[in-house]
N, C-alpha and C positions, 0 to 999 in steps of 0.2 A: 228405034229402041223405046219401050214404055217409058214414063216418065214415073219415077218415084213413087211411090203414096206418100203425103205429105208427113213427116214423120213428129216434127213438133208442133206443139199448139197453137194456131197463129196467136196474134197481139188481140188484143181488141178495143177499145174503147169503153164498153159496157156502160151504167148508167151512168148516168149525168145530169146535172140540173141545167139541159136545155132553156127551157125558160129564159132562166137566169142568161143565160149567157147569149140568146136573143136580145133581154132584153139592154144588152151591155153592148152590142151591134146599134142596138138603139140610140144609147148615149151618143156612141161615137158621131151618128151621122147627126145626132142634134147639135154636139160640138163643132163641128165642120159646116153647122149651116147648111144642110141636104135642105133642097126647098122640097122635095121629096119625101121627106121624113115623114108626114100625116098620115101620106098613102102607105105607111109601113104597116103587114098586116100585124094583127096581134103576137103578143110573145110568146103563147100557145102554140101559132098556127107557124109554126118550125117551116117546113116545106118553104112557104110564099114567103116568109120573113125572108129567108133565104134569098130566093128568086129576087127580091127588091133589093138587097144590099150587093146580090150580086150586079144587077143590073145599073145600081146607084154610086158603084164604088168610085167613080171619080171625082164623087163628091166631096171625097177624103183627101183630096192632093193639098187643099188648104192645109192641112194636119201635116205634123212632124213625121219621116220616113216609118219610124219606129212605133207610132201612132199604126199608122196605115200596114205595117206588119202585122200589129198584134190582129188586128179587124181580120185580115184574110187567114191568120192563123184559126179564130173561133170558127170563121167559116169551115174552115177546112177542118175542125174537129166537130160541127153541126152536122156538115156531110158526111162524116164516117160514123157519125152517131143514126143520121135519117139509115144509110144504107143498110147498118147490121139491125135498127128496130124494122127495115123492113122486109129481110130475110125472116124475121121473126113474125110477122105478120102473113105473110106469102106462104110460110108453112103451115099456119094455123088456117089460112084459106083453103090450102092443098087438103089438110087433115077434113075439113067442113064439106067438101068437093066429094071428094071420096065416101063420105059418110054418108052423103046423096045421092048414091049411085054414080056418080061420075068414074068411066073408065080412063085407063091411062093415055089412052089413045085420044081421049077426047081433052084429057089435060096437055096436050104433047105442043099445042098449038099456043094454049095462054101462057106456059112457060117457056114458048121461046123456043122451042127444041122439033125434031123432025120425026121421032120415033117412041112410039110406048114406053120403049126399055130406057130413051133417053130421060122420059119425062121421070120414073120413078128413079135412074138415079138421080136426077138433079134433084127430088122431092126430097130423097135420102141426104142429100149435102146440105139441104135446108132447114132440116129436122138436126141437124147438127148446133146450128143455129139456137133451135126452139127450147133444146135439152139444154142448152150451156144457160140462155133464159131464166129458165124453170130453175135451175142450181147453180146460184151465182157463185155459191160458197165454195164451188169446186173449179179445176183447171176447165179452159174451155174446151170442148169435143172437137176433135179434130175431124175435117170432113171428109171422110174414108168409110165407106159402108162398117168396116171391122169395129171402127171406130164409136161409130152410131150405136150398132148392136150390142158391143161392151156397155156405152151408156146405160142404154135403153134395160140392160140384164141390171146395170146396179141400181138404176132406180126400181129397177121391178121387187129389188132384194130389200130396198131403203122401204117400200110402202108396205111390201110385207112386215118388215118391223115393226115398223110404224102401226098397221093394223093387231100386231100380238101385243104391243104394251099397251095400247088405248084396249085393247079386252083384257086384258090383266088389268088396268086401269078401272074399267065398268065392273069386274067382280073384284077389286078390291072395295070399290065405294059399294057394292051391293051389298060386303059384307061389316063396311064400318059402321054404321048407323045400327044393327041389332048389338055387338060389341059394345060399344058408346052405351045406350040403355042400358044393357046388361050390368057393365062394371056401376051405374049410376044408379040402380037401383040397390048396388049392395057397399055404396062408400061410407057408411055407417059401421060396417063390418071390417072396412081399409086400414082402421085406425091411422090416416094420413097426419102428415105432420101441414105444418102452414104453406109451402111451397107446391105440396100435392093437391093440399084441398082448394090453392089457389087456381090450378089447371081446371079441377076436377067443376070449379064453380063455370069457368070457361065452355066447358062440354055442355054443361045444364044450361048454358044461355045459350049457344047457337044451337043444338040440337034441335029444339023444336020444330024452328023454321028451317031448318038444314036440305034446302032442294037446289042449289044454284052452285055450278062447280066450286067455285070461290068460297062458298060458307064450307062447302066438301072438305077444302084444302084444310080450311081453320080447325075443321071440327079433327081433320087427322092430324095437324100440328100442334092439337090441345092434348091429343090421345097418348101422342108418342110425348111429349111432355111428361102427363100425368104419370105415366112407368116409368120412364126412367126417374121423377122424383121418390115415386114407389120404390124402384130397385135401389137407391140409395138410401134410403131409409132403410131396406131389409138390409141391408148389407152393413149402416153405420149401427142398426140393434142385435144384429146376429140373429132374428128369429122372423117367421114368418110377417107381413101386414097384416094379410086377410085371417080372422078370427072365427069365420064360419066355413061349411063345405060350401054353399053357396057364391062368397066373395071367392074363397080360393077355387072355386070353377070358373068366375067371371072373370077372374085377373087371369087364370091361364089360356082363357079361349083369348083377351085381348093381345098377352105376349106371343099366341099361336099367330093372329092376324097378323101381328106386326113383322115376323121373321120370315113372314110368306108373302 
């Protein structure tokens, strides 16, 4: 009888400040007096630190039971950390391979496996790996092909978004800066009270040099300021701001911007 498809998401480990926790392998075997300990590789180099504390562990017997528990505890969450970051790496090889011309058939052998068809699903259970990766924020991808392609369909859905609000994005900023001029040529016509003409002074300072996202943002949080102290104004006199056709064209193309 088939076995299941795996139906929940396994556990995982995900990041971690390896390092850190190398170099806490480290202390321990300086505590214990490891004559060993110099040749420990760096706290970086995860893999060999590994290999040396596994190798050195009985340097630890000096140490209290519970000493020598936690040590092989780190190990044993080092290793399940090296093993899923290198499912995540073996799939970005597989992805690199493939991009090379490499057939399945010629991957069948690096991954361990006897067949074409084996090599691409084992690919597929690795890119399961790559996607949970790539979106930590989300539950991790269960490694079942259905699984992978559901991912794989939501991020296709998440970048397309992501690509329509950064262009909604680039033609709102394309259209703030004529706006911003516009209302700033006719604030004389605004009759602003001190709270508008405080914004309104904001917009004539960074506007000029207004080319670097960040000045963007101010120059749009100066804009959407400046109306709404506008619209409370019209609203605390009852009659319009703008005293000419000119300003009351320039204040409606900016409330136009703003509600689009």
């Amino acid at each position: 009888m088939a076995a299941k498809p795996l139906v929940k998401p396994q556990m995982r480990i995900g990041r971690i400040d390896a390092v850190a926790a190398v170099a806490e392998l480290r202390r321990l075997h300086e505590s214990a007096g490891d004559p060993a300990v110099e040749r420990m590789p760096a706290d970086d180099e995860i893999y060999g630190a590994l290999l040396h504390a596994e190798k050195n562990a009985p340097a630890l017997r000096t140490l209290s039971q519970e000493v020598q528990r936690a040590a092989a505890l780190h190990r044993v969450r080092l290793w399940e950390y090296v093993r899923e970051r290198a499912d995540v790496h073996q799939a970005r090889a597989v992805a690199a391979a493939r991009a090379a011309g490499a057939e399945w058939l010629h991957l069948a052998p690096a991954l361990a496996v006897r067949a074409a068809s084996a090599a691409y699903n084992k690919a597929r259970r690795l890119h399961a790996a790559l996607l949970t990766d790539e979106t930590p924020q989300t539950p991790p991808v269960r490694r079942t092909p259905e699984a992978v392609r559901e991912a794989e369909r939501h991020r296709a859905q998440r970048r397309a978004a992501e690509q329509r609000e950064q262009e909604e994005a680039r033609q709102r900023n394309h259209l703030l800066m004529p706006v911003a001029h516009r209302l700033l040529e006719h604030r004389e016509s605004l009759a602003p009270d001190e709270d508008a003409e405080y914004w309104l002074d904001e917009m004539a300072e960074v506007l000029p040099s207004c080319v670097t996202p960040t000045q963007m943002v101010s120059l749009e949080r100066y804009l959407n300021a400046a109306l709404r102290a506008l619209a409370r104004l019209e609203q605390n006199s009852a009659r319009p701001v703008a005293t000419t056709e000119d300003a009351r064209a320039a204040l409606a193309a900016a409330r136009h911007w703003q509600t689009h």
